[in-house]
C-alpha positions in Angstrom: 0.0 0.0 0.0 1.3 3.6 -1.0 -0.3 7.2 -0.2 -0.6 8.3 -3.9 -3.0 11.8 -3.2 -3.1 13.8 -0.1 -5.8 16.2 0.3 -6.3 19.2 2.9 -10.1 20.8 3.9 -10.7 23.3 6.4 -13.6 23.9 8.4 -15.0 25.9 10.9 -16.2 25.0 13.9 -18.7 27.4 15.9 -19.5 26.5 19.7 -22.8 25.7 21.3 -21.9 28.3 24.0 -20.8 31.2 21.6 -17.4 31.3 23.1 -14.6 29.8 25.2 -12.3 31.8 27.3 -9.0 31.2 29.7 -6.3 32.9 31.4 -5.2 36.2 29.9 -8.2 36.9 28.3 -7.8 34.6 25.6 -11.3 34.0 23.5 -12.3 32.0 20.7 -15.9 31.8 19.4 -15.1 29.8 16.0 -12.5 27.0 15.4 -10.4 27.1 12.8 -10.0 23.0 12.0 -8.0 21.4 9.4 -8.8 17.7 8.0 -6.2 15.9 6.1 -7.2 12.6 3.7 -4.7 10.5 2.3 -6.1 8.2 -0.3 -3.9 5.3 -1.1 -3.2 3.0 -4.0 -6.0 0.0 -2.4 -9.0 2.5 -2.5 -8.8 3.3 1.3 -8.4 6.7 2.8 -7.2 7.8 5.6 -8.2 10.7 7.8 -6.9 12.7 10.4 -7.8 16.3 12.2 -5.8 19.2 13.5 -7.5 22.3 15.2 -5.3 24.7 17.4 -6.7 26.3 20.5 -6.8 29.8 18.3 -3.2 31.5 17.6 -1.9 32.8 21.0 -2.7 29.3 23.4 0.6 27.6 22.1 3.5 27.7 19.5 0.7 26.8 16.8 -2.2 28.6 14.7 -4.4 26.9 12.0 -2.8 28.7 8.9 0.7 26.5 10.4 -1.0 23.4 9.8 -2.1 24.1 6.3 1.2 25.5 5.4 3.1 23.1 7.0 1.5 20.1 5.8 2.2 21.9 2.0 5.7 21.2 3.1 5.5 17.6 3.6 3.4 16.5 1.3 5.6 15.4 -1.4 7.5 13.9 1.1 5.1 11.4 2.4 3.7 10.6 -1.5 4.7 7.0 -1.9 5.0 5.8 1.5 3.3 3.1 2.9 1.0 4.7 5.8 0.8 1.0 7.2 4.0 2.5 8.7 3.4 5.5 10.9 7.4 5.8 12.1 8.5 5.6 8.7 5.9 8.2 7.4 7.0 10.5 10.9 10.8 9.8 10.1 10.2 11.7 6.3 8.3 14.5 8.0 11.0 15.5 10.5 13.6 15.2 7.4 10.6 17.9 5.7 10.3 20.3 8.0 11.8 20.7 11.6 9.7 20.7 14.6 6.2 22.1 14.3 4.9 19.1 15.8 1.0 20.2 15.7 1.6 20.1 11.5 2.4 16.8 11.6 -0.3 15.3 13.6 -3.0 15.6 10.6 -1.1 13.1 8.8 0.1 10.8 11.4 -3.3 10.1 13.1 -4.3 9.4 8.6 -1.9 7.0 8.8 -2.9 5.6 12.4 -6.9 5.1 10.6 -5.4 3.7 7.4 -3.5 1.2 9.6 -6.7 0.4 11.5 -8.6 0.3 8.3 -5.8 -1.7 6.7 -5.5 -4.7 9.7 -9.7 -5.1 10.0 -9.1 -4.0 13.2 -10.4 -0.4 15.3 -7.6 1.7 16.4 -7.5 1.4 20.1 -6.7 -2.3 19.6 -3.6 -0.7 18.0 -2.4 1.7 20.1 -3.0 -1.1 23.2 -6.1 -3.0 23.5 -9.5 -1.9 24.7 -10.4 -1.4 28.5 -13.9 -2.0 29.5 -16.7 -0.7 28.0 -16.3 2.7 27.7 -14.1 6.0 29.2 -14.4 8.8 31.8 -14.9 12.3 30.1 -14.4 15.9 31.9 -15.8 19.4 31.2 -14.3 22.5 31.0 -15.7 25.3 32.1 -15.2 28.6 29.9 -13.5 31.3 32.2 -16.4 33.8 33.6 -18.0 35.0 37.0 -17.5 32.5 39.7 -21.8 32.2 39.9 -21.8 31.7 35.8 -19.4 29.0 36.3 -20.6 27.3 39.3 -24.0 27.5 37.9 -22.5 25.8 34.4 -21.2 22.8 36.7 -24.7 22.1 38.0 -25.7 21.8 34.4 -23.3 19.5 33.2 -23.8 17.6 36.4 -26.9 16.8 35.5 -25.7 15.6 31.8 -23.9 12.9 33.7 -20.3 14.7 34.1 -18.6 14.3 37.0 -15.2 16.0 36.4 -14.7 19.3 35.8 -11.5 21.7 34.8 -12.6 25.3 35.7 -10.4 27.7 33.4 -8.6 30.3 36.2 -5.8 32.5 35.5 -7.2 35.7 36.3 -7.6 37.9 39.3 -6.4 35.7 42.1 -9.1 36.8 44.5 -11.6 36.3 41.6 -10.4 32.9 40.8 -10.6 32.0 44.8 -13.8 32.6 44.6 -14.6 30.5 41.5 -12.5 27.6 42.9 -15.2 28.2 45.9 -17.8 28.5 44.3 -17.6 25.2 42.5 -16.2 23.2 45.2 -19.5 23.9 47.2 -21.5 21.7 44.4 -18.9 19.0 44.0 -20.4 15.5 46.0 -18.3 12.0 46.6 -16.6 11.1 43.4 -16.7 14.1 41.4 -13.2 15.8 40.3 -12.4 19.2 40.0 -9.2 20.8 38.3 -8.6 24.5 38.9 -6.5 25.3 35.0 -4.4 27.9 34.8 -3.1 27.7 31.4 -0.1 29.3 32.8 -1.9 32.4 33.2 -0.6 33.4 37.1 2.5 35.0 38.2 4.2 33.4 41.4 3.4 35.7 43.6 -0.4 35.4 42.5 -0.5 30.7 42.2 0.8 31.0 45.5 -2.0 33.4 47.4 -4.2 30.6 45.1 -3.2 28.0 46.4 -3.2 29.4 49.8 -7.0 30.5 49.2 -8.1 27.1 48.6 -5.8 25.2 50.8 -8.8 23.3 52.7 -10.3 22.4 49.2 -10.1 19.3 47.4 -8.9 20.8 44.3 -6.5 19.7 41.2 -4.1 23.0 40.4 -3.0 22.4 36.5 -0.2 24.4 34.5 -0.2 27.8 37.3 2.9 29.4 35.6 4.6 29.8 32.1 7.9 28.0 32.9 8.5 24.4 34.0 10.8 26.1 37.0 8.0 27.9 38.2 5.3 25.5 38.5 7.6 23.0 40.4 8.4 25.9 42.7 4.6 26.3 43.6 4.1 22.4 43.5 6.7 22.5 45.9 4.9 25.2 48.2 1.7 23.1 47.9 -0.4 20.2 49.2 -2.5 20.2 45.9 -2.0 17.4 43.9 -0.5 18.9 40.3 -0.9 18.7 36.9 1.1 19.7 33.9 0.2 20.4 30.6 1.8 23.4 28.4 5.4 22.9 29.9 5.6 18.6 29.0 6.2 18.0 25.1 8.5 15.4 24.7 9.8 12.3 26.8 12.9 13.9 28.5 11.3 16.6 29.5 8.6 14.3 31.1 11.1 12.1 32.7 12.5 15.5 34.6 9.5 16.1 35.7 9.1 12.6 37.1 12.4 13.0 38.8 11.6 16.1 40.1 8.3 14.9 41.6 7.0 18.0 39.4 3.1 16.5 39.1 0.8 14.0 39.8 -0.9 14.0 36.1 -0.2 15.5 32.6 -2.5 16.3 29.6 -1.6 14.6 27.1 -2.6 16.6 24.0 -2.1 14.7 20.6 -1.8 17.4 18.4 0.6 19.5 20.7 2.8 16.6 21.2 3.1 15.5 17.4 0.4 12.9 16.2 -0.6 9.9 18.1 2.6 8.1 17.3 4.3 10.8 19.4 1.2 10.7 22.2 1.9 7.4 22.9 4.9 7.0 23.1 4.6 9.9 26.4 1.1 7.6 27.2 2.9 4.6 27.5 5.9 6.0 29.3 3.5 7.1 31.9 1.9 3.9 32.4 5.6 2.5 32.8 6.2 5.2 35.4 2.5 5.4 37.4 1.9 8.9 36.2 -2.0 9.7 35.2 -3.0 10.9 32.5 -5.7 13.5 31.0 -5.7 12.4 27.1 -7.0 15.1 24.7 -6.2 17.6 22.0 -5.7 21.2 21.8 -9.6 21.1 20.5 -11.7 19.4 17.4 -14.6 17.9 15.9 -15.9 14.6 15.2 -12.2 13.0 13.7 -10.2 14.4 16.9 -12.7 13.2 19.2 -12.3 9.8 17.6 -8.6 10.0 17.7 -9.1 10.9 21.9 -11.4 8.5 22.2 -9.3 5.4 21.0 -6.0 7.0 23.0 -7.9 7.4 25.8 -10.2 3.2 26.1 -6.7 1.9 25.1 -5.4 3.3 28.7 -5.0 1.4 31.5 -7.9 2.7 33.6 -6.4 3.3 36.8 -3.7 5.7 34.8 -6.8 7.6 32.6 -7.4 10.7 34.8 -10.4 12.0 32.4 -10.4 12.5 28.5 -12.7 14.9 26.9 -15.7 15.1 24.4 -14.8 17.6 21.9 -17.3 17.1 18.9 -20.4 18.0 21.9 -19.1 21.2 22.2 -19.3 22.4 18.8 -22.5 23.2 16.6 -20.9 21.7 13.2 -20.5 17.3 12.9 -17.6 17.1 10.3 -18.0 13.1 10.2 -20.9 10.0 10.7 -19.6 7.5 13.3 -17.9 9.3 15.9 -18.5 8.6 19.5 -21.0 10.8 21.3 -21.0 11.1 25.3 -23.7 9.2 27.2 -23.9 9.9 31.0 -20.0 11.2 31.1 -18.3 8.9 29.4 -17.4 7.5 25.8 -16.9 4.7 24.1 -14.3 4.2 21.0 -15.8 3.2 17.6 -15.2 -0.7 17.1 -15.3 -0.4 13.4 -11.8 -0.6 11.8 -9.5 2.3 11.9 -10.7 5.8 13.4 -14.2 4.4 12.4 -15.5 7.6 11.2 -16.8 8.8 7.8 -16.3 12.9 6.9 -19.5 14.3 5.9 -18.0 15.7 2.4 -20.8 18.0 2.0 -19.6 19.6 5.4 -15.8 19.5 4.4 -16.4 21.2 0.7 -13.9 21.7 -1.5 -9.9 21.3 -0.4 -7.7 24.0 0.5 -5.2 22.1 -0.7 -4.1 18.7 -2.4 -0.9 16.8 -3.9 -1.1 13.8 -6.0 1.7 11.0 -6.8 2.8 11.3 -10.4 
């Protein structure tokens, strides 16, 4: 088997709540999303999704994924997408670093090998525990009643983990941390996210405001340094996101005791090869694991789902549900959320169809000659 056309569609992606914002006063209202397809030489195609958290969340926007997969594309024509590493190998020879550009193609060559073996891709990437997986909610950055209100919503949708986006005014985000907390019952989660949106000075009167709280603290600072120095001051259990993107530096921060949990977002670490490779580390080394994407619809969601049912359970922190919170479906067969949880497709590959008429016309497409 050979890729012998690769094709590139955008889409937009509007949300059901008009808008999403975090730390900094960061906002987006419409996701810029970018689908790959690689048809190959048997008649199957392969699809995979990229769709950056807007242009200032990390070192990615959606115009770098179209442009960078324009740089690779004649370099994966020809390969055999039956072998991810090899078709990863001739995109770092293409173009250095930009992981996020990357992972379109990869998690196409992840469904093609699914497609390929007759088998559905969480089988792949490890086997498939129980029936289904444990999903969170974020909850958009507003005033701590909006928010806690919000909660009780999704509560009652069947969520029972939820990652409140702080980062702001410290005594503000207190009182959201509060606010929630006072609705949370035996068994639910809650994560107080940062998105490296506090000074020091400001995580640590945080942490001190909800010291009697049974709270998750994720990503409080920029740097690496500075969230193991409020770890450090802290009795929180941690979590790292934005400062983890490769296995040395996740191996530090295992040394260093830096967290008790990482994100693991596909798209900011590379593809799924690249994910599990950090996944499986962290199984090896008992660290949990929230497994997710910067954002997407329907093909991303797939890609999560898989990632996440093919992790040992006691090591899957939460995973998330991207495809509900989003007013466009970009593809039949993707896995919707029942109660809080999800369950991967268990037809071959991804197991999802793109609705063409959705997708239009490409942006963009390269065949073999």
């Amino acid at each position: 088997m050979k890729i012998t056309r690769l094709r590139v569609y955008q889409v937009d992606l509007p949300l059901h709540e008009g808008s999403y914002q975090w730390s900094g006063g960061k906002s987006v209202s419409v996701f810029d999303s970018t689908v790959v397809a690689l048809e190959t030489d048997s008649g199957l195609v392969g699809h995979g999704e990229v769709c950056p958290l807007g242009p200032v969340y990390l070192p990615s926007y959606a115009a770098g994924v179209r442009a960078g997969i324009g740089e690779m594309a004649s370099h994966v024509l020809g390969l055999d997408p039956r072998q991810p590493a090899v078709v990863y190998r001739a995109m770092d020879r293409a173009i250095k670093g930009h992981p996020y550009a990357k992972s379109g193609i990869d998690m196409a060559c992840w469904d093609l090998l699914g497609q390929a073996s007759s088998q559905p891709l969480c089988h792949l990437l490890g086997g498939r525990f129980g029936e289904d997986h444990v999903l969170y909610r974020a909850i958009s950055q507003e005033a701590p009643e909006v928010m806690a209100r919000k909660v009780a919503g999704y509560r009652e949708e069947g969520y029972r983990r939820f990652q409140l986006k702080v980062g702001g005014d410290p005594e503000v985000d207190i009182d959201r941390i509060h606010a929630v907390a006072d609705l949370m019952q035996a068994g639910d989660v809650l994560v107080a996210d940062a998105n490296t949106g506090w000074l020091m000075k400001d995580a640590m009167r945080v942490v001190r405001g909800v010291k009697d709280l049974d709270v998750f603290i994720e990503q409080p600072c920029e740097t690496y340094e500075e969230c193991l120095s409020i770890r450090r001051k802290s009795d929180h259990p941690f979590v790292l996101d934005e400062s983890i993107y490769n296995i040395p530096e996740l191996i530090r921060a295992v040394n260093d005791q830096a967290m008790d949990a990482i994100n693991v977002k596909i798209s900011k670490l590379g593809g799924l090869t690249k994910a599990r490779e950090i996944r499986d580390v962290c199984v090896a080394m008992g660290i949990a694991m929230t497994i997710e994407d910067t954002w997407g619809g329907d093909i991303v969601t797939a890609a999560i789902s898989h990632l996440a049912h093919s992790t040992p359970p006691e090591l899957l922190f939460t995973s998330t549900d991207f495809n509900s919170y989003v007013t466009v479906s970009i593809a039949e067969g993707a896995p919707q959320r029942v109660q809080g949880r999800m369950a991967a497709s268990t037809a071959p590959g991804l197991g999802i169809q793109p609705r063409m008429e959705v997708l239009g016309d490409p942006v963009f497409e390269l065949a073999l000659d």
